[in-house]
FILOBA-823925 format. One line per 5 residues: their letters; for each residue x, y, z of C-alpha. Coordinates in steps of 0.5 Angstrom, whole numbers. Layout:
% FILOBA-823925
A) X Y Z ~ ...;
END
This chain:
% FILOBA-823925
XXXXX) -27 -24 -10 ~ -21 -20 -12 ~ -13 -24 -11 ~ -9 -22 -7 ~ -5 -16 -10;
XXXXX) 2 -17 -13 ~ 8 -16 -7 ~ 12 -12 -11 ~ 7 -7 -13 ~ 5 -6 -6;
XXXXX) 12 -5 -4 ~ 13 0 -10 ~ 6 3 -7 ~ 9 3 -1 ~ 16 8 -4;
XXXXX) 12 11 -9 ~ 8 15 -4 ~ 12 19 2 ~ 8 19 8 ~ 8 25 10;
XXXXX) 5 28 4 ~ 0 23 6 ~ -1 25 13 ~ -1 32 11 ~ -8 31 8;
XXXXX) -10 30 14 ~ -6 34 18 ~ -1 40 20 ~ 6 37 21 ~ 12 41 23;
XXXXX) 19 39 25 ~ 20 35 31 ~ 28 34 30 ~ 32 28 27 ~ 29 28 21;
XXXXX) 22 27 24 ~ 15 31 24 ~ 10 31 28 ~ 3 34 30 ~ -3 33 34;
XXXXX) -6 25 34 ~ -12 25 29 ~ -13 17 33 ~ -14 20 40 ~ -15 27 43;
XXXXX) -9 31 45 ~ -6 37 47 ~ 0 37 46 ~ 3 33 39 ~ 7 26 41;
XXXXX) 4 24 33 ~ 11 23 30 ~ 12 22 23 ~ 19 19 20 ~ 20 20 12;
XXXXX) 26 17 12 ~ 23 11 14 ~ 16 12 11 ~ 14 10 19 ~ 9 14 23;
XXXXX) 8 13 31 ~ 3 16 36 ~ 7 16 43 ~ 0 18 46 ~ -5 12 44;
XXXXX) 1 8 41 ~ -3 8 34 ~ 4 6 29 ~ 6 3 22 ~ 7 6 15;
XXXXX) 4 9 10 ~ -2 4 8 ~ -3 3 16 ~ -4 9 16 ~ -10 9 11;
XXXXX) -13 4 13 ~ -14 7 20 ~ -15 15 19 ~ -21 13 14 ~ -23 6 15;
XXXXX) -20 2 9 ~ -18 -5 9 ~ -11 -7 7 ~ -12 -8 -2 ~ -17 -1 -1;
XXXXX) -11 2 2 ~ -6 0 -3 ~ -11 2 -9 ~ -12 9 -7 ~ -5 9 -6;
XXXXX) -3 6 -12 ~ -9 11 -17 ~ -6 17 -14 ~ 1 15 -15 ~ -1 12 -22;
XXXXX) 1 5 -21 ~ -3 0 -24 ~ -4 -6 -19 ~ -4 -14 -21 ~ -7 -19 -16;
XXXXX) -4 -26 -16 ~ -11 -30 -18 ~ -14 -26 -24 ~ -9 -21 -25 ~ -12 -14 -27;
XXXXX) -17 -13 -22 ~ -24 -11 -25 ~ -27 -5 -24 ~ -33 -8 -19 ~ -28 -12 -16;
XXXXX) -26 -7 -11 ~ -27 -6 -5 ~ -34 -3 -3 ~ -31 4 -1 ~ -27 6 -7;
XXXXX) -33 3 -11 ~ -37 9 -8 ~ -33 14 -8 ~ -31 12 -15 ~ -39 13 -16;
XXXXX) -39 20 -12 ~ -33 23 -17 ~ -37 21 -23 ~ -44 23 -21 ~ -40 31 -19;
XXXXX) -38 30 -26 ~ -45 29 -29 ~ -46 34 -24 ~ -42 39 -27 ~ -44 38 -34;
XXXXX) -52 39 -33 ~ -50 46 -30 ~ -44 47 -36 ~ -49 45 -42 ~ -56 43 -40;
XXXXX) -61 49 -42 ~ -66 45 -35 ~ -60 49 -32 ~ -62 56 -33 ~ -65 56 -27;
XXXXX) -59 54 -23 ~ -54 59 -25 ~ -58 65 -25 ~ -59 63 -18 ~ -52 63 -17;
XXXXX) -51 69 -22 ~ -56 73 -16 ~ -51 71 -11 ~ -45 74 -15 ~ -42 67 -17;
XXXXX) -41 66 -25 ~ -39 60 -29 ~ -31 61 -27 ~ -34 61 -19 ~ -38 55 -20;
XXXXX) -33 51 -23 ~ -27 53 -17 ~ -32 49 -13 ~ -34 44 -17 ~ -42 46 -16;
XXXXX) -47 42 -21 ~ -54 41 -23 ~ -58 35 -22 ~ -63 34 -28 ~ -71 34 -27;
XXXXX) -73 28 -29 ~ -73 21 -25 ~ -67 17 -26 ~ -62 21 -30 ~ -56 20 -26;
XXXXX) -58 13 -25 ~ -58 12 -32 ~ -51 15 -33 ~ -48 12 -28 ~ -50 5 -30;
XXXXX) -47 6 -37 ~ -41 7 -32 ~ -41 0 -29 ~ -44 2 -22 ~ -50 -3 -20;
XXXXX) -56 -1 -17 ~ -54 -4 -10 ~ -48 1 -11 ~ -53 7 -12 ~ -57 5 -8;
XXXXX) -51 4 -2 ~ -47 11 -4 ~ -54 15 -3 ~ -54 18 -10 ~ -60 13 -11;
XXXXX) -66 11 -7 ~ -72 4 -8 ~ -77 7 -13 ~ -83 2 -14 ~ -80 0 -20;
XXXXX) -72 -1 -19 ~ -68 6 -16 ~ -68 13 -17 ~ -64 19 -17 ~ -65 22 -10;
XXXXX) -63 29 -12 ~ -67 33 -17 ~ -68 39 -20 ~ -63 42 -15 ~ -55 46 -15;
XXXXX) -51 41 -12 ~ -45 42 -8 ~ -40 37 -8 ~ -38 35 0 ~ -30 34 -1;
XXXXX) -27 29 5 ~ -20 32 8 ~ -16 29 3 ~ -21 31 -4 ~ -25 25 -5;
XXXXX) -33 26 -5 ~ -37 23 -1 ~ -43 27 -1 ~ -48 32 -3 ~ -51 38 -1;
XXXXX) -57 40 -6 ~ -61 46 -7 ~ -68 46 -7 ~ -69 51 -14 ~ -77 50 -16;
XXXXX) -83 52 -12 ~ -86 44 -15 ~ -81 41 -11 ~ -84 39 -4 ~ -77 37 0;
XXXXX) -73 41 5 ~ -69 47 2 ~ -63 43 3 ~ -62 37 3 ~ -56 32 5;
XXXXX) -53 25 3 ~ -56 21 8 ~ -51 17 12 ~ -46 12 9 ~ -40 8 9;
XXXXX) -36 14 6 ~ -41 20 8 ~ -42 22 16 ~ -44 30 16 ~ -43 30 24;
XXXXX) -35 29 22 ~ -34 32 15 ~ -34 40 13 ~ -35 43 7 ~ -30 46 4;
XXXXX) -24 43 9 ~ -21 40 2 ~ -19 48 0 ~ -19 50 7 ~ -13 45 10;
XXXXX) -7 49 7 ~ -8 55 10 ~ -12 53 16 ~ -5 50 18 ~ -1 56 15;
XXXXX) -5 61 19 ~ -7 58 25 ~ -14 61 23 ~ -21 59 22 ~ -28 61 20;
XXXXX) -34 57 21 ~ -39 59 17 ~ -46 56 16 ~ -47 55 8 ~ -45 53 2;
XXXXX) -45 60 -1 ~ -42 63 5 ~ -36 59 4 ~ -36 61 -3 ~ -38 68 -2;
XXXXX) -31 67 4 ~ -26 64 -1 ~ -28 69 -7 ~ -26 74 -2 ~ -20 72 0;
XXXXX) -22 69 7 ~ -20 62 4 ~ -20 59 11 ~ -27 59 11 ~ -31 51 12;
XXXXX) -38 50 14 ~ -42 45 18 ~ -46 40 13 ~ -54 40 15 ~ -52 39 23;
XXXXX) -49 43 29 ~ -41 45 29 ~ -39 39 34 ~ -34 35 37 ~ -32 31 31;
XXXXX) -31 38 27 ~ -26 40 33 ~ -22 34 32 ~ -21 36 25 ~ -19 44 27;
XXXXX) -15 42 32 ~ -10 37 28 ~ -10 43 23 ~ -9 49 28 ~ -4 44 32;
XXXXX) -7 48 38 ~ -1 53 37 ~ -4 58 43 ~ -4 64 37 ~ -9 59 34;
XXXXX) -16 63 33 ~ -23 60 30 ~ -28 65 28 ~ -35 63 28 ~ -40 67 23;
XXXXX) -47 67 25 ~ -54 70 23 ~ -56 76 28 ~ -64 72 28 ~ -65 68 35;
XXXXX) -63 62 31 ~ -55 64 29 ~ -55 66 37 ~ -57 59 39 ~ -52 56 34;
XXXXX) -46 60 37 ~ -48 59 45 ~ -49 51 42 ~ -41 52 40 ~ -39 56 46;
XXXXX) -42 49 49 ~ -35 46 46 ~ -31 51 47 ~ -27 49 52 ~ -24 43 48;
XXXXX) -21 48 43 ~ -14 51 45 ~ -15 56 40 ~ -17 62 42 ~ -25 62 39;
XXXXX) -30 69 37 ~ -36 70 34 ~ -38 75 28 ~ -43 77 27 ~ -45 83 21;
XXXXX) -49 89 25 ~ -55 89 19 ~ -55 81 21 ~ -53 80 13 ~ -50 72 11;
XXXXX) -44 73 9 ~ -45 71 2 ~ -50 77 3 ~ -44 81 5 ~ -40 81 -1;
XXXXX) -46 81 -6 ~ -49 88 -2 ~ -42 91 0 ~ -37 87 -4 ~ -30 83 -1;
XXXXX) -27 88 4 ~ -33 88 7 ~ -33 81 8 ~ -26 81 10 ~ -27 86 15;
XXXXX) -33 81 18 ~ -29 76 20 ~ -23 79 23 ~ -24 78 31 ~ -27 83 36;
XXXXX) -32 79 40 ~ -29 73 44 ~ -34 67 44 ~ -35 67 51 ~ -37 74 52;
XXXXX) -42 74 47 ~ -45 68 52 ~ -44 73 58 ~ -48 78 54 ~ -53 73 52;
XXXXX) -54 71 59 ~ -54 77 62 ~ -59 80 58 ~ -64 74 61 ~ -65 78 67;
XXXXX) -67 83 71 ~ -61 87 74 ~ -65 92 78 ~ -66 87 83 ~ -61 83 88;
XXXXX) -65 76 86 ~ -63 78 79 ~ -57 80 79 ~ -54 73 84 ~ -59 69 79;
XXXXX) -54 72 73 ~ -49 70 77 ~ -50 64 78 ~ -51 62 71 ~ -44 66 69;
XXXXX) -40 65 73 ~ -39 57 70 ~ -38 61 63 ~ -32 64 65 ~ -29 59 70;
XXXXX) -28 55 64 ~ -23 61 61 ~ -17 57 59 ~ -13 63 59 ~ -12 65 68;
XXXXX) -10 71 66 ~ -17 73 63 ~ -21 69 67 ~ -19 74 72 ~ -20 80 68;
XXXXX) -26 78 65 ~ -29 76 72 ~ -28 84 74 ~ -32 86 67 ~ -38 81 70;
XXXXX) -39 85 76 ~ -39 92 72 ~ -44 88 67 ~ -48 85 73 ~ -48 92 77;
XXXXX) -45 88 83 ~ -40 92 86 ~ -36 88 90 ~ -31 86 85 ~ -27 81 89;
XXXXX) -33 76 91 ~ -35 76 84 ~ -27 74 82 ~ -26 69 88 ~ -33 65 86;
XXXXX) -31 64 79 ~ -23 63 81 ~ -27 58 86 ~ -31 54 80 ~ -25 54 76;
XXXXX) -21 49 82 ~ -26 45 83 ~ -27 44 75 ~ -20 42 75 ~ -21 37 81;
XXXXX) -26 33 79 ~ -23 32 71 ~ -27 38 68 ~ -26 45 64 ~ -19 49 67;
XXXXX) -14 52 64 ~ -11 49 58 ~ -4 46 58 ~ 0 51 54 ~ 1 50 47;
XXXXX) 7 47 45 ~ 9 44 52 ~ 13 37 51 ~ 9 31 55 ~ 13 26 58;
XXXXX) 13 21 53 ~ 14 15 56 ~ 13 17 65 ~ 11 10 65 ~ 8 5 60;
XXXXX) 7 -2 61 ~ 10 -8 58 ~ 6 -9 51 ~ 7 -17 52 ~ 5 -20 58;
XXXXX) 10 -22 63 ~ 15 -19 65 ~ 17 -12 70 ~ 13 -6 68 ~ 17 -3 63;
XXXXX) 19 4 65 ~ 25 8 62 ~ 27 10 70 ~ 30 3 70 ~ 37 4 67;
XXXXX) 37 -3 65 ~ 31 -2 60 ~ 33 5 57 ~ 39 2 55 ~ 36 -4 51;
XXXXX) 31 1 48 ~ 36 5 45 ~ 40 -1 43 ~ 34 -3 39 ~ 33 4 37;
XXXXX) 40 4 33 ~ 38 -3 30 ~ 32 0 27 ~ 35 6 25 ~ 43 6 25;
XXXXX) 44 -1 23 ~ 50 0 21 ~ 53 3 27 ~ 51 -3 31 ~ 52 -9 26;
XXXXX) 56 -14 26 ~ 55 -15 33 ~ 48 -14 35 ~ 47 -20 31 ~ 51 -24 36;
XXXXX) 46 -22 42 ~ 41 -27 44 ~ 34 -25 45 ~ 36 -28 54 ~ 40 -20 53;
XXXXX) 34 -16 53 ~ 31 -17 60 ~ 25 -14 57 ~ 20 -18 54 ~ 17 -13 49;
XXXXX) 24 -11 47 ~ 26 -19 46 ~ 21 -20 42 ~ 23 -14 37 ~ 31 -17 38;
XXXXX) 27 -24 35 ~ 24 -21 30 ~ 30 -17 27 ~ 33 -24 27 ~ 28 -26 23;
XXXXX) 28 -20 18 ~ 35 -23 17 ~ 39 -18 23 ~ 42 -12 22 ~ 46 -14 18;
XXXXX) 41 -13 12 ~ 38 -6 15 ~ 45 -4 12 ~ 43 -7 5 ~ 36 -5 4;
XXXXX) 34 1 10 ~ 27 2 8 ~ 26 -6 6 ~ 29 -8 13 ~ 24 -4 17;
XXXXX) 18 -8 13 ~ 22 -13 13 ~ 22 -13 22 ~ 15 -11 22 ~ 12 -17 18;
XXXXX) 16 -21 23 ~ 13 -19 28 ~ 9 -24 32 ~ 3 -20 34 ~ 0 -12 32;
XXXXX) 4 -11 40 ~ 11 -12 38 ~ 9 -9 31 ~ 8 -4 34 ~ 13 -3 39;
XXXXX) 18 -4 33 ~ 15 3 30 ~ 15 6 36 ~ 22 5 36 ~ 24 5 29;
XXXXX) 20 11 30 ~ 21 15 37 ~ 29 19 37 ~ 35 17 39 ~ 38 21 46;
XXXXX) 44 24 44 ~ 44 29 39 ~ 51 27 35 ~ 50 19 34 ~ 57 16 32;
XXXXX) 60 9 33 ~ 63 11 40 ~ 55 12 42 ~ 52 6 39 ~ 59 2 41;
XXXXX) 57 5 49 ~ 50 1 48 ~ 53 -5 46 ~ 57 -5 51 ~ 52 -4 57;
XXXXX) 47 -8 55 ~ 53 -14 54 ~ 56 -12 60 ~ 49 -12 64 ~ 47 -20 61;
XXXXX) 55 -22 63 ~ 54 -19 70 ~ 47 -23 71 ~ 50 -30 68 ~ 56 -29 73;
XXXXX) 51 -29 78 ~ 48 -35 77 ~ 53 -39 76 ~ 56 -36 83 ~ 49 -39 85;
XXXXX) 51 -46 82 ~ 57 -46 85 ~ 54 -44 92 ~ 50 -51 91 ~ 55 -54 88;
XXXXX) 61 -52 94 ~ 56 -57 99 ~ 56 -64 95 ~ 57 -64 88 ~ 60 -67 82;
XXXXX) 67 -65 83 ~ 68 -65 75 ~ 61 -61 74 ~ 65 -56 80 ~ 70 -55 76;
XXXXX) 66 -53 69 ~ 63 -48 73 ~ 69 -45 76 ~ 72 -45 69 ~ 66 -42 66;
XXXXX) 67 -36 71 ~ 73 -35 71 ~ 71 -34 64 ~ 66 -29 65 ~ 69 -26 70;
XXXXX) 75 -24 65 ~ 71 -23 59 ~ 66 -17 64 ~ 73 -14 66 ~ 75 -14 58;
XXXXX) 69 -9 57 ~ 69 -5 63 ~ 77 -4 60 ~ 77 -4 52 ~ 69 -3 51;
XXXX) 68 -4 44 ~ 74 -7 42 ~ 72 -13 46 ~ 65 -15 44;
END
């Protein structure tokens, strides 16, 4: 096993590495006031973003499913990594060579297994590129290429390779690489022969499968020669890196420009994104070897950031087959809050055919919108039945009139509905709108489709969230007395120097809530507030690392992370914090005393009588103080 890795290489991986350029990689964020970012979740599904990200701080923190922590955290969780996987792709992209506290330099076959087959991948798409660059085999490859208008300069862009012929050529080379068999065989780039492991690609063009952040986790290969007797594409089976239901061709090129603007198009083949992006149409990505599905619309939406104007274009083949594919993604429709539409040539031509007959204008020109995706459905249904006759028509709208239910724009809905009647033949119009107006209310009642929340509404973060620690009231900011200590502890996370010194005089009996006097403990711990003046970066790690449990870490992101309530925060606002709250605890302390004094008053201890009435007398002075000299008295 590899030793534990060096605390000061993972704090310099930690400040090396800004965390919005790497939350970026996966998707949009845009500001969110206060020095913050935000955008859509990519751990829950959401409308509306409450994903926030503080540079400053190098903290994220999901007010909707309440995911938070740094930069490695965040690794860890979006592509499942352990914590020494997480800190080594880190420290590789910031060029930071880690040592490990048992064994010094961690060897290559020590790392965790996930990096280990990417590493493998990025090697095999080296091999890959090479065969096709200088191997005379390849000839057959790139004059495949070459009659699809694509030449060197292109395949290179995509990084398109050649597999070898032969049984165990990659396999071999990636052995002189230091990779095991069980490795290979791990990756998918190799599978059990009867006499050790062989390639399971061979004699085909190779398309590298890129994840959102650039690492190869699979491949889609080519069938080239006639001899072969596989499918005409075969993809990288299922791995620990490599899951085609969640992986786009193409997202790595794409992602930018997806998120500039707000635009996608979803083609079906590895070509047909080449033929794309070589025409200018560069927010062009593909499913790999399976249908455009749920997984793939959470990797859209945090791109699109559901913005309202977004729009997704799908291009299908005109046969019988690309229809059925675009009714299939009609199906996911309504989880877009982008607008979607379908495209498709007259001819029926690819758009990789396209462009090779009618060169890139025509391309460009195929995928700007024209048709919406649900009144291609409507049509397709439509044409099912036999107008002509009253059972047709009722039979069509039956079968429609749910299509257009599910509408997310109401004013469309309505006047989509009226062009169903007309293409129905129905000429009362108004009972056709009021079935579709009464499909859509009950889908709405029963949790199902309905128009969408309009994009870019803010939620209500916090209407009611429950304590994270057991115990305790509910912990709800409608209570005065909790929203106070919630932003006390938020200026000690992110404006220590406002509240120290004297926020390390609090006792953690101040914080009524059970989740914020674990946070008040926690920051003791860390060495108060005091330090955060010192060392604001170290501090906050310094907090989350003294956290007793992943809840209390997480509600100290949150609110290291979640923004201040004034606009102008300054020494009179945070003093006014620490008033209240010191305020709050003395008025609690007076009543209990008062309780001890009205038992006392019946038969006590004279001498115990008189202590409590001088320690209220003393409460009693000190309240008045601050209600008076606010600040000036703690």
């Amino acid at each position: 096993m590899a030793g534990r890795i060096n605390d000061e290489d993972v704090k310099a991986v930690r400040d090396a590495v800004p965390i919005d350029a790497v939350v970026s990689e996966y998707l949009q964020l845009r500001n969110a006031g206060g020095g913050n970012l935000k955008g859509l979740c990519p751990f829950h599904d959401e409308k509306s973003p409450s994903f926030q990200v503080s540079p400053s701080k190098g903290l994220f923190h999901c007010f909707g499913c309440q995911e938070g922590g740094d930069t490695i955290t965040f690794v860890m969780k979006v592509d499942h990594l352990t914590f020494s996987e997480s800190v080594e792709r880190l420290a590789a992209q910031a060029g930071i060579t880690l040592r490990y506290e048992e064994g010094g330099y961690n060897p290559a076959h020590q790392r965790g297994e996930r990096i280990r087959l990417v590493e493998a991948h990025k090697a095999a798409a080296r091999f890959y590129t090479e065969q096709l660059d200088t191997s005379p085999e390849a000839d057959t490859g790139r004059a495949f290429l070459a009659e699809r208008g694509f030449d060197q300069a292109a395949a290179a862009h995509f990084g398109v390779g050649y597999s070898p012929q032969g049984w165990d050529h990659l396999t071999r080379h990636l052995r002189g690489k230091g990779f095991t068999d069980k490795e290979l065989v791990l990756s998918g780039l190799a599978q059990e022969g009867r006499r050790g492991p062989i390639d399971r690609f061979r004699g085909r063009l190779m398309w590298p499968i890129r994840d959102i952040g650039g690492e190869v986790v699979g491949f889609g290969a080519r069938k080239l020669y006639e001899s072969d007797n596989g499918p005409k594409y075969l993809n990288t089976p299922d791995t620990a890196i490599y899951r085609k239901s969640q992986v786009l061709y193409g997202i790595d090129l794409a992602k930018k420009d997806i998120a500039k603007s707000s635009r996608a198009v979803v083609v079906e083949g590895y070509t047909d994104v080449m033929a794309c992006h070589l025409a200018g149409i560069t927010t062009a990505i593909a499913t790999c070897g399976t249908a455009f599905g749920g997984d793939h619309i959470k990797i859209l939406r945090r791109l699109l950031m559901d913005n309202g104007s977004a729009r997704v274009i799908f291009t299908f083949d005109g046969d019988a087959a690309g229809q059925k594919a675009a009714l299939r993604a009609f199906e996911d429709d309504q989880k877009f809050a982008a607008e979607t539409y379908i495209a498709i040539a007259p001819d029926g031509m690819d758009p990789c055919e396209l462009r090779l007959a009618k060169g890139d204008e025509a391309v460009a020109d195929l995928v700007e919108p024209r048709t919406p995706l649900f009144e291609f459905a409507l049509r397709q249904i439509v044409l099912r039945y036999d107008l002509e006759t009253p059972a047709g028509r009722a039979a069509a709208l039956d079968e429609a009139a749910p299509v257009v239910a599910r509408i997310k724009n109401s004013g469309a809905q309505h006047e989509v509905a009226v062009q169903l009647a007309g293409m129905l033949g129905i000429l009362d119009t108004q009972f056709v709108v009021k079935r579709v107006a009464q499909l859509a209310r009950w889908a709405r009642e029963r949790g199902g489709a309905g128009p969408a929340p309009a994009a870019g509404r803010p939620q209500q973060a916090y209407a009611a969230p429950q304590a994270p620690t057991g115990g305790g009231p509910a912990l709800t900011l409608r209570n005065p007395v909790f929203a106070t200590e919630r932003e006390l502890l938020k200026l000690a996370l992110q404006r220590p120097e406002l509240v120290s010194p004297a926020f390390d005089a609090y006792g953690m009996d101040e914080f009524t809530a059970p989740p914020y006097a674990a946070v008040r403990q926690a920051v003791m711990d860390a060495g108060g507030a005091e330090f955060g003046v010192q060392d604001p970066q170290e501090y906050l790690v310094r907090v989350r690392d003294a956290a007793p449990d992943d809840t209390v870490r997480a509600m100290v992101t949150e609110l290291a992370v979640e923004a201040i309530l004034r606009k102008t925060v300054d020494e009179t606002y945070a003093g006014d914090q620490l008033v209240m709250v010191r305020r709050r605890a003395v008025d609690r302390r007076i009543r209990d005393v008062q309780g001890s004094l009205s038992r006392l008053s019946t038969g006590g201890d004279p001498a115990q009588l008189a202590a409590v009435q001088n320690e209220l007398w003393v409460l009693q002075q000190y309240g008045q103080a601050l209600r008076e000299r606010g600040a000036e008295a703690l």
